[in-house]
C-alpha positions, 0 to 999 in steps of 0.5 A: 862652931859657926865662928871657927868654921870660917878661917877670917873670923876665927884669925880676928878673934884669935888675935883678940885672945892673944893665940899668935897669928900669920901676918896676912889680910883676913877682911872682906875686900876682895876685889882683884887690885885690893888682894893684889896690893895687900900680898905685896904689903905682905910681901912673897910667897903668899898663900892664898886660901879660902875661907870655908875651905878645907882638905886642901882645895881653895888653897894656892901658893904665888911665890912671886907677884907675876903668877898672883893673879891666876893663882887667886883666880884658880884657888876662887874657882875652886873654892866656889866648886867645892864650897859655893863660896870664893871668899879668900884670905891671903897670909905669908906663906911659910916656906920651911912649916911643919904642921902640928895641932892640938887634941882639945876637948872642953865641958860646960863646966869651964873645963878644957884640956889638951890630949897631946898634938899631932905632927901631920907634916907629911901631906900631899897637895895639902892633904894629910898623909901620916900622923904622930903623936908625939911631934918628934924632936919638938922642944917641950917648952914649944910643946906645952905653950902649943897646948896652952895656946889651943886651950884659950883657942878653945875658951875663947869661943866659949867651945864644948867638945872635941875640936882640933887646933891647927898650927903651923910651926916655922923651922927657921924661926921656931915660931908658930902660929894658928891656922885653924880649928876643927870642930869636930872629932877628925878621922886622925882622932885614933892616934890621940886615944893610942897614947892617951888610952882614952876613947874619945868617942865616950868622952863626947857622949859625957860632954854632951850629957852634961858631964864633967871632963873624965882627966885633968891636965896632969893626968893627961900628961901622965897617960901619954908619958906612959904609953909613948907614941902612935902613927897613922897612914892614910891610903892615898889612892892614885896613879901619879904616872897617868896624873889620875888623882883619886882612882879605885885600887885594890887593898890587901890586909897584912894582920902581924902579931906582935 
């Protein structure tokens, strides 16, 4: 956990392990001229991201050389706000992404499994607005080599328990790459236990306990070819027109049958 909680040192040992990576500088230089020379290396857009970050803040996009400096400048104010900590890491920003990751749950007993992925492409300002499982219109070639890539994220940390992969898929080029890892059980795990009919919850407590994995692979695979597709919204309350992010509402419940 204390390996993947931190975005530059999860990046180092996924590339040791093979899982595909974003070209970008993950070390801990971080003088101004230092950044700045390496995101020309890179070459623009960069994204310029913090590595304790989360939820979208510590993260800013330079799409060109001249506005590098306040967009680093601005993510390091951020971050140290929200984390106590201004460490950046700059990478390649891709301009066409979706954003997919990988359920994974892994046991003491060398056993690790993909639940399936979740498409969360539809975010604002970097933070999740609807999840999907299945990712639609997703090539299953792609999709199974996400899920074995997830897996030797997981092995390779020698992880137990739920945790989440987080990659971000090039349109372009049909490539995609890690970004991330959850480890922990996210609020979005619903729409994995929708389509595996599993309660992920219980599966910790097993895992904890010292208890094998409940399915395999393949059962997986056959629980979610069965029960098909599920999505999650998240209520996003603001008042965009007065630029007021984060604002009480009122919620009203509309119970359907079906």
């Amino acid at each position: 956990m204390e390996a993947m909680g931190n975005k530059s040192r999860s990046k180092e040992i996924m590339i040791e392990a093979g899982v595909p990576c974003i070209a970008g500088y993950h070390g801990n230089n971080q003088e101004l001229d230092f950044l700045r020379s390496e995101a020309s290396n890179i070459g623009f857009p960069v994204l310029i991201k913090a590595v304790k970050g989360g939820g979208g803040k510590g993260m800013r996009i330079a799409m060109t050389a001249d506005v590098f400096d306040d967009q680093l400048k601005s993510a390091k104010s951020e971050a140290m706000n929200s984390f106590g900590d201004n460490v950046m890491l700059v990478e390649k920003y891709i301009t066409t992404p979706r954003h997919i990751e990988v359920q994974i749950f892994a046991d003491k007993h060398g056993g690790c499994i993909a639940l399936g992925e979740r498409d969360c492409s539809i975010q604002r300002r970097h933070q999740k607005v609807l999840e999907e499982s299945p990712a639609p219109n997703l090539d299953e070639t792609v999709r199974q080599d996400l899920w074995e890539k997830a897996r030797t994220a997981a092995l390779a940390v020698g992880y137990e328990g739920a945790g989440t992969v987080e990659f971000i898929f090039d349109n372009e080029s049909g490539d995609f790459f890690f970004m991330e890892m959850n480890t922990r059980l996210q609020v979005e795990h619903p729409v994995t236990e929708m389509v595996t009919g599993e309660d992920l919850v219980h599966w910790q407590i097993i895992v904890a306990e010292g208890g094998k994995l409940p399915l395999n692979q393949k059962e997986v695979e056959a629980r979610i070819a069965e029960r098909g597709w599920a999505i999650e919204a998240r209520i996003y309350a603001e008042n965009p027109e007065m630029f007021v992010f984060k604002e009480m509402v009122e919620v009203r419940i509309l119970l359907m049958s079906l």
